[in-house]
C-alpha positions as CSV (number, residue, x, y, z in Angstrom):
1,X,18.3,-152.9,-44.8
2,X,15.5,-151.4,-46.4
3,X,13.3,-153.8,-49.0
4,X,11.3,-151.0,-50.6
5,X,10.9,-151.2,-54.1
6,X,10.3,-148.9,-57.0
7,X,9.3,-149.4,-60.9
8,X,12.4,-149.1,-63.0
9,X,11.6,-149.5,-66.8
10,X,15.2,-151.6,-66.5
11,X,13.8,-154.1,-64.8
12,X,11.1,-155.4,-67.9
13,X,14.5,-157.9,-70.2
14,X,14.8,-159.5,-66.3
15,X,11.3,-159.9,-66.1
16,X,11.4,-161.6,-69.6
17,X,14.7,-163.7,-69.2
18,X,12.7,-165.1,-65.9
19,X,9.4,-165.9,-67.3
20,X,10.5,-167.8,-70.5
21,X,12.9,-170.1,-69.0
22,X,10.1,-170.4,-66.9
23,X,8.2,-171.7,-69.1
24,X,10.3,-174.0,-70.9
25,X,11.0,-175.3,-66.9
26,X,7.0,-176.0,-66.8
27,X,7.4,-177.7,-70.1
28,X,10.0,-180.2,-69.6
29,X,7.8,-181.2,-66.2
30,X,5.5,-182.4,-68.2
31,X,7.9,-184.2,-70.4
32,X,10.1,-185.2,-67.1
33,X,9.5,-189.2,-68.5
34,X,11.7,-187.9,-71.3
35,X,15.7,-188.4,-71.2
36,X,17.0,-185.0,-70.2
37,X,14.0,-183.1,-69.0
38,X,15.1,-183.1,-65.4
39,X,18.2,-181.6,-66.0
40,X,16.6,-179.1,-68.7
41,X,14.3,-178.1,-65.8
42,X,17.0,-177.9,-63.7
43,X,19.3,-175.3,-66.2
44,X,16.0,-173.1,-66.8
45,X,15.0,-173.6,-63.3
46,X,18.3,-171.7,-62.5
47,X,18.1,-169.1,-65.4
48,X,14.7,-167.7,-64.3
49,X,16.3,-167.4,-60.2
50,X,19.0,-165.5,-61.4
51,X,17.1,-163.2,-63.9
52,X,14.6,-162.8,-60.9
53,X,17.5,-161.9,-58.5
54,X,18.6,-159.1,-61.2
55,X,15.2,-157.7,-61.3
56,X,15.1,-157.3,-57.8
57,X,18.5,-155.9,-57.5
58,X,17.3,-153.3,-60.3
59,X,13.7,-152.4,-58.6
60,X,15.6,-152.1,-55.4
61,X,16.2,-148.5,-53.5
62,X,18.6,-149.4,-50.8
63,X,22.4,-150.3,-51.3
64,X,22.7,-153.1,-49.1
65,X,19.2,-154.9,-50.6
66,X,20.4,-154.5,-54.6
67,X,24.2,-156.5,-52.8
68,X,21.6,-159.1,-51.3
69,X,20.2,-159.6,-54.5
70,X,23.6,-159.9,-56.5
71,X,24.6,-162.3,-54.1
72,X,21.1,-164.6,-54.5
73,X,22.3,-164.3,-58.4
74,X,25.9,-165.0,-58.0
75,X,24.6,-168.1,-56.0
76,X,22.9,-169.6,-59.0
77,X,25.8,-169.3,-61.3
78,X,27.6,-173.0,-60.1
79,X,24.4,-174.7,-60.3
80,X,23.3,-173.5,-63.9
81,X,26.4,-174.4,-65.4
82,X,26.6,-177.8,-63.4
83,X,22.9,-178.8,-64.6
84,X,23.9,-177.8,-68.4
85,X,26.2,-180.3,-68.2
86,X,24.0,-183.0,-66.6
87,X,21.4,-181.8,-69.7
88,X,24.2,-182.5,-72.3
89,X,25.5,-185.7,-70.8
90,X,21.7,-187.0,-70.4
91,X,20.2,-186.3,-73.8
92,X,23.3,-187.0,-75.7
93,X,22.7,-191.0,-74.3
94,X,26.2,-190.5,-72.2
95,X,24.6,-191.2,-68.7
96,X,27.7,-193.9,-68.3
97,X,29.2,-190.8,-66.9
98,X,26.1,-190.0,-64.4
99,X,27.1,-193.0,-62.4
100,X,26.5,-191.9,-58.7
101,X,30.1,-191.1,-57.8
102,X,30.3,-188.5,-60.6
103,X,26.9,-187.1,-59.5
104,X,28.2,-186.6,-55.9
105,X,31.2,-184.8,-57.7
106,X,29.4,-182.3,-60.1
107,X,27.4,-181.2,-57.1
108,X,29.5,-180.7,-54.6
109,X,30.9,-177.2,-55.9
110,X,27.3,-175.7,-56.1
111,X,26.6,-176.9,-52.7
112,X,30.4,-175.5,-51.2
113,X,29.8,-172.0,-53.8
114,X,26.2,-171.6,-51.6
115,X,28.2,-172.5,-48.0
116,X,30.8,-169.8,-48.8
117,X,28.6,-167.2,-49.6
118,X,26.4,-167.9,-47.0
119,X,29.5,-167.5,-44.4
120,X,31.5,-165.1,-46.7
121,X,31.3,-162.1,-44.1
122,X,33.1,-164.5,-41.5
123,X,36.3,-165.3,-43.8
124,X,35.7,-163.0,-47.0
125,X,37.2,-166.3,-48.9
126,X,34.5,-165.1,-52.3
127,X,34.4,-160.8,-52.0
128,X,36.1,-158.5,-50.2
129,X,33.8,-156.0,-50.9
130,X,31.6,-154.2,-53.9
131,X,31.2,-151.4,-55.6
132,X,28.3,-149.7,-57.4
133,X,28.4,-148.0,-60.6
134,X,24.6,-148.2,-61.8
135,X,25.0,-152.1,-60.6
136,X,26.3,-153.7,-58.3
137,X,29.9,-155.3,-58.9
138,X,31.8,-157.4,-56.4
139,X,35.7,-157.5,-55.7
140,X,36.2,-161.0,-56.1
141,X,38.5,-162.9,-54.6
142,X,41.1,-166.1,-55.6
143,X,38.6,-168.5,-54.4
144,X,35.7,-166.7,-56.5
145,X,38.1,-166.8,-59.3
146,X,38.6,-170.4,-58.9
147,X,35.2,-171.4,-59.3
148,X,35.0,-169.2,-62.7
149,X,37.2,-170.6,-64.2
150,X,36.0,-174.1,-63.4
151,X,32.7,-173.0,-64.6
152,X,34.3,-172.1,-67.8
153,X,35.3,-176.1,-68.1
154,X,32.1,-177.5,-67.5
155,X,30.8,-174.8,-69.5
156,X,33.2,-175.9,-72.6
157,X,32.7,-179.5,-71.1
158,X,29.1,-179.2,-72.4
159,X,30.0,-177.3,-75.6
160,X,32.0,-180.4,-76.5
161,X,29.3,-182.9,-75.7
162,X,26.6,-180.9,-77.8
163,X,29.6,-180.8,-80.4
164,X,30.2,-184.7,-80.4
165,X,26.5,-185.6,-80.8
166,X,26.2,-182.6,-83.5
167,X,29.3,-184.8,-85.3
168,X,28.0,-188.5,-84.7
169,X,24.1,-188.2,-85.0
170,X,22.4,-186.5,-87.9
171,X,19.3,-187.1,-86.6
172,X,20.1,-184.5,-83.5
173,X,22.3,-182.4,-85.8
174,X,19.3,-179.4,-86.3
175,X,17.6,-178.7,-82.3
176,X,21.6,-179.7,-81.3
177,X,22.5,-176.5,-83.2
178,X,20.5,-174.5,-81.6
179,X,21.5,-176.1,-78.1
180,X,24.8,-175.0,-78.9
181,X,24.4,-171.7,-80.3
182,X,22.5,-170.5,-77.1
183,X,25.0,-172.4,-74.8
184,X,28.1,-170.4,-76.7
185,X,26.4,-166.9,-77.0
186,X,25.3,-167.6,-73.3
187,X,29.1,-168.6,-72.5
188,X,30.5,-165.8,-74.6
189,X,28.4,-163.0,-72.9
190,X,29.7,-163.9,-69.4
191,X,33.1,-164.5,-70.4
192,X,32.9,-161.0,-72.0
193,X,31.6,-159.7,-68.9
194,X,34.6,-160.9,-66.9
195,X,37.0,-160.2,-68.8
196,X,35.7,-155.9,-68.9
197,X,35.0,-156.1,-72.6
198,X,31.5,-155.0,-71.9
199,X,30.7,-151.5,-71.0
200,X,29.0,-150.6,-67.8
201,X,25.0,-151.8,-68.5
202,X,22.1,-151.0,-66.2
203,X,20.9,-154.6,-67.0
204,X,23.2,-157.2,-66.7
205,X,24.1,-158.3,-70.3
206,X,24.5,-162.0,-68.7
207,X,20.4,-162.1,-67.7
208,X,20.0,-160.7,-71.4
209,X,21.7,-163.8,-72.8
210,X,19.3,-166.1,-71.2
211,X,16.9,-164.4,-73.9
212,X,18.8,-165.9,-76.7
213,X,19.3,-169.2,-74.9
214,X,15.7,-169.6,-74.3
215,X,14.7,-169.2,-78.0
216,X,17.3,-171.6,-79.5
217,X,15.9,-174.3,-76.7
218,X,12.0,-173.3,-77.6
219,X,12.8,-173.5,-81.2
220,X,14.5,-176.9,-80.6
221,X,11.7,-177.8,-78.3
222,X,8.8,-177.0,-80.2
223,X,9.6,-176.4,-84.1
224,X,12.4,-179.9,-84.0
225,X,10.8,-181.7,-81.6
226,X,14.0,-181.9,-79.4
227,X,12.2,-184.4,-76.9
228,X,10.5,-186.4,-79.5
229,X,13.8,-187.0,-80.8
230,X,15.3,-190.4,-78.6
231,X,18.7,-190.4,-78.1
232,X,20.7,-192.9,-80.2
233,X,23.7,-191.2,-80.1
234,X,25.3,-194.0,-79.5
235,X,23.7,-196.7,-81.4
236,X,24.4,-194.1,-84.5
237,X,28.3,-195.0,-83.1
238,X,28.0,-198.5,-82.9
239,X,26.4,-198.6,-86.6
C-alpha cells in the first residue's frame, strides 16, 4: 500500500466539512459545563473524522489506501448517529433516559461496528468487496445492512426528540429548528445515497451535508444562543 498523496481540487468541501464542525467541537469544550455540550462535541467530533477520512481517500493515489480511508469513514458512521441522539436526549432535559444501563446500550453498536471492521477480512460479516467508480463503494453485506437501518432509528429517534421539544417549549422552538433542519437534510442525503438516488459524485454528497448541518448548529449556537438557552423542557410540561 502506497500512502502517497496528490492535490485534488476535490478534496477543498472535505477540507471545509472537517474544519467547521471542528470548530463548533472547540466551542462546545469551552461550554462543556453546559447541558449537551459533551455530546455536541462528540457528534462534530465525528463529523470532522469522517470528512477528514474522505479527504484523504480523495488526495489518495493508490487503490488499496483511498479503501483504507472509506473504511476509517464508514467507522465513524455508528458513533455520529449514536452521539446525535445523546445531544437530543441531553439538551432536551430527557437525561431520565441516560441512566447507565441505556448508556452501555447506545454504545455498544459503535464499539461492535469498529470490532467488525477491524476483523472484517477474517469473516467478511460487513463487505465482501469494493468497487471504484471515481470513489470508492463497498458491497455491503446483511450485517452492514443491519446496522443502517438501525442507524436510521436513532437517526429518526432524534428527529422526534428535537420534534417534541420544538412542540412543548417555545422558548427552544427557533435554534431547535435549525437543529432539526440540519439533522433531516443530513439524514435525507445519506438515505438518498443508499438508496442510488444520487448520481455517481467525486465528493461524497454525505461529507457535503455536514456543511449544512454545521451552519444550522452555528446559527443556533451563536445568533439564538442555543447554550444560553437552559433546558426546561420539562418544567414547560409540568406548567
Amino acid at each position: 500500500m502506497s500512502w502517497r498523496l496528490e492535490y485534488s481540487p476535490y478534496i477543498w468541501p472535505a477540507i471545509v466539512s472537517m474544519v467547521f464542525p471542528a470548530v463548533l467541537a472547540v466551542y462546545g469544550w469551552r461550554r462543556r459545563s453546559v447541558p449537551g455540550a459533551f455530546p455536541l462535541i462528540a457528534l462534530m467530533a465525528c463529523c470532522a473524522l469522517w470528512a477528514s477520512g474522505s479527504a484523504l481517500e480523495l488526495a489518495s493515489t493508490d487503490l488499496s489506501a483511498k479503501i483504507f480511508w472509506a473504511k476509517v469513514q464508514s467507522a465513524w458512521q455508528p458513533p455520529l448517529v449514536t452521539a446525535g441522539l445523546w445531544f437530543a436526549l441531553e439538551y432536551a432535559d430527557l437525561r431520565r433516559w441516560l441512566v447507565r444501563r441505556n448508556l452501555v446500550l447506545l454504545a455498544v453498536p459503535p464499539f461492535l461496528w469498529l470490532l467488525l471492521i477491524l476483523t472484517n477480512d477474517t469473516h467478511g460479516l460487513i463487505w465482501s468487496g469494493f468497487s471504484f467508480q471515481g470513489s470508492v463503494n463497498p458491497v455491503r453485506n446483511a450485517v452492514a445492512w443491519i446496522f443502517i437501518v438501525y442507524g436510521f432509528f436513532l437517526g429518526l429517534a432524534t428527529i422526534v426528540v428535537f420534534g417534541w421539544l420544538f412542540w412543548r417549549s417555545p422558548l427552544h422552538r427557533v435554534p431547535v429548528a435549525f437543529c432539526l433542519c440540519g439533522q433531516i437534510v443530513a439524514r435525507a442525503a445519506y438515505g438518498l445515497k443508499m438508496a442510488g438516488a444520487i448520481p455517481v459524485m467525486r465528493v461524497d454528497p454525505v461529507v457535503l451535508s455536514f456543511d449544512f448541518c454545521a451552519v444550522m448548529f452555528a446559527c443556533a449556537l451563536f445568533r439564538f444562543r442555543l447554550f444560553n438557552l437552559i433546558p426546561i423542557a420539562r418544567g414547560t410540561v409540568i406548567d
